[in-house]
C-alpha positions in Angstrom: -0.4 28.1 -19.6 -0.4 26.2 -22.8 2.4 24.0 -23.9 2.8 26.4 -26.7 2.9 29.1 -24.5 5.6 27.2 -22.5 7.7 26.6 -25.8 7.6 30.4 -26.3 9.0 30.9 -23.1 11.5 28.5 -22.8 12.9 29.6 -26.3 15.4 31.3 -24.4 16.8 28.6 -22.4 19.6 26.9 -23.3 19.2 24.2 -26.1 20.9 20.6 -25.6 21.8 17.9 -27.4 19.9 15.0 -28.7 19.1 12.8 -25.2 17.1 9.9 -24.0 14.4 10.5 -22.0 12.5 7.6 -20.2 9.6 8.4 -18.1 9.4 5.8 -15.7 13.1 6.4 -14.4 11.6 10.4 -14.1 8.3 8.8 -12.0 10.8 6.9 -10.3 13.0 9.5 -9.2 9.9 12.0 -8.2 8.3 8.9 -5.9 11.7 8.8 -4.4 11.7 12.5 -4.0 8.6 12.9 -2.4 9.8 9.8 0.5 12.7 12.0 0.7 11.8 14.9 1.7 8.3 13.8 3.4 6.2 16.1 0.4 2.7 15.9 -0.3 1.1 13.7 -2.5 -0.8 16.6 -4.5 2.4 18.6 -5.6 2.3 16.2 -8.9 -0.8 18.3 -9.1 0.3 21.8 -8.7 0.3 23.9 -11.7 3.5 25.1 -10.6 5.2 21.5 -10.0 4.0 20.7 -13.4 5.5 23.9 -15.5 8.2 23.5 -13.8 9.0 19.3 -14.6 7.5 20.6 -18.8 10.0 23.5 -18.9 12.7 20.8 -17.7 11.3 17.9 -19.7 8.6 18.8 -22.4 8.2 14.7 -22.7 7.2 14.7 -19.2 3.5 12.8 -18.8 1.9 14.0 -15.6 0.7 11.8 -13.0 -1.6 11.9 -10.2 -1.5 12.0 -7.0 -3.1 7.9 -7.1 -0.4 6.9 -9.7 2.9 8.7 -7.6 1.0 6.9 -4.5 1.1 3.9 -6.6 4.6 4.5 -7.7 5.9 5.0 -3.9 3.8 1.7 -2.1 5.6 -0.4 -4.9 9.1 0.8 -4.1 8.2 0.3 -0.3 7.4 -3.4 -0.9 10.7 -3.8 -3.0 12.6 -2.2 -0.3 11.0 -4.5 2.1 11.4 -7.6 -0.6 15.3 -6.7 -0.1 15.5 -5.9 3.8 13.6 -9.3 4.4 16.0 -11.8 2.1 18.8 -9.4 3.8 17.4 -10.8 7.4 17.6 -14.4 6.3 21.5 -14.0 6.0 21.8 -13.0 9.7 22.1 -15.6 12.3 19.9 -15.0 15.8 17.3 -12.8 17.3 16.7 -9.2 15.2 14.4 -6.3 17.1 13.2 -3.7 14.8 11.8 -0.8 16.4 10.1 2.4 15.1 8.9 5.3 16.9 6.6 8.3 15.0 5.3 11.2 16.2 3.4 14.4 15.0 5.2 17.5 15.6 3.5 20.7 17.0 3.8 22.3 13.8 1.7 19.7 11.7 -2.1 18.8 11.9 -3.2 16.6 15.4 -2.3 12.7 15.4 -1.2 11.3 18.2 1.9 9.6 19.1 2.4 6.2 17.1 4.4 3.7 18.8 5.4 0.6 17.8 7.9 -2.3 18.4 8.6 -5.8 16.4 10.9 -8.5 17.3 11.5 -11.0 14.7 12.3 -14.2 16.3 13.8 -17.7 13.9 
C-alpha cells in the first residue's frame, strides 16, 4: 500500500490538532514494548505493524529489526548502569538469582540456569 494510498484511507479518521511528534521517544516506546510483552524482533518489519504505526503516525521512520535490537541492548545497559550505582548504596552481601526456561509451547532450548552473588 502506498503512503498515498494510506492518506486516502485514513481521510476518514478523525483529524487533530497541530502536535509534536519526536521519533526517538516513538523508537523508544516500541523497544520498550517489544521487552514487554516478549515480541519478536521482525514485527518492526511486518507490513501490517508498519500501516498500522503510518496510519497512527504518518512521520513515523521505520526501523529494522538490527536498529529496534540496537534500541533495546542500549536501554538494557542503562537499566543495568542504574541497578549497579543502586547496589553501591546498599550495605553487605546481595544474591541475584535468575532462572529461564523454554516452555512446551515455544521452539526447543533447554533449561537456563543461573546464579550470581555479588560479594564487597
Amino acid at each position: 500500500m502506498s503512503n498515498s494510498d494510506r492518506n486516502v484511507m485514513g481521510s476518514s479518521c478523525l483529524t487533530l490538532t497541530t502536535q509534536h511528534f519526536d521519533n526517538d521517544c516513538f523508537k523508544s516506546e516500541l523497544a520498550r514494548m517489544i521487552v514487554m510483552h516478549d515480541y519478536p524482533l521482525s514485527m518492526v518489519e511486518h507490513e501490517g505493524f508498519i500501516d498500522f504505526c503510518l496510519s497512527l503516525q504518518p512521520l513515523f521512520k521505520t526501523v529494522s529489526r538490527k536498529t529496534i535490537r540496537g534500541d533495546i541492548v542500549r536501554m538494557y545497559e542503562e537499566e543495568k548502569a542504574k541497578v549497579m550505582k543502586l547496589l553501591t548504596t546498599i550495605m553487605g552481601k546481595v544474591a541475584i538469582t535468575l532462572d529461564m526456561w523454554t516452555a512446551t509451547n515455544q521452539k526447543k532450548g533447554g533449561l537456563y540456569d543461573c546464579h550470581d552473588t555479588l560479594h564487597r
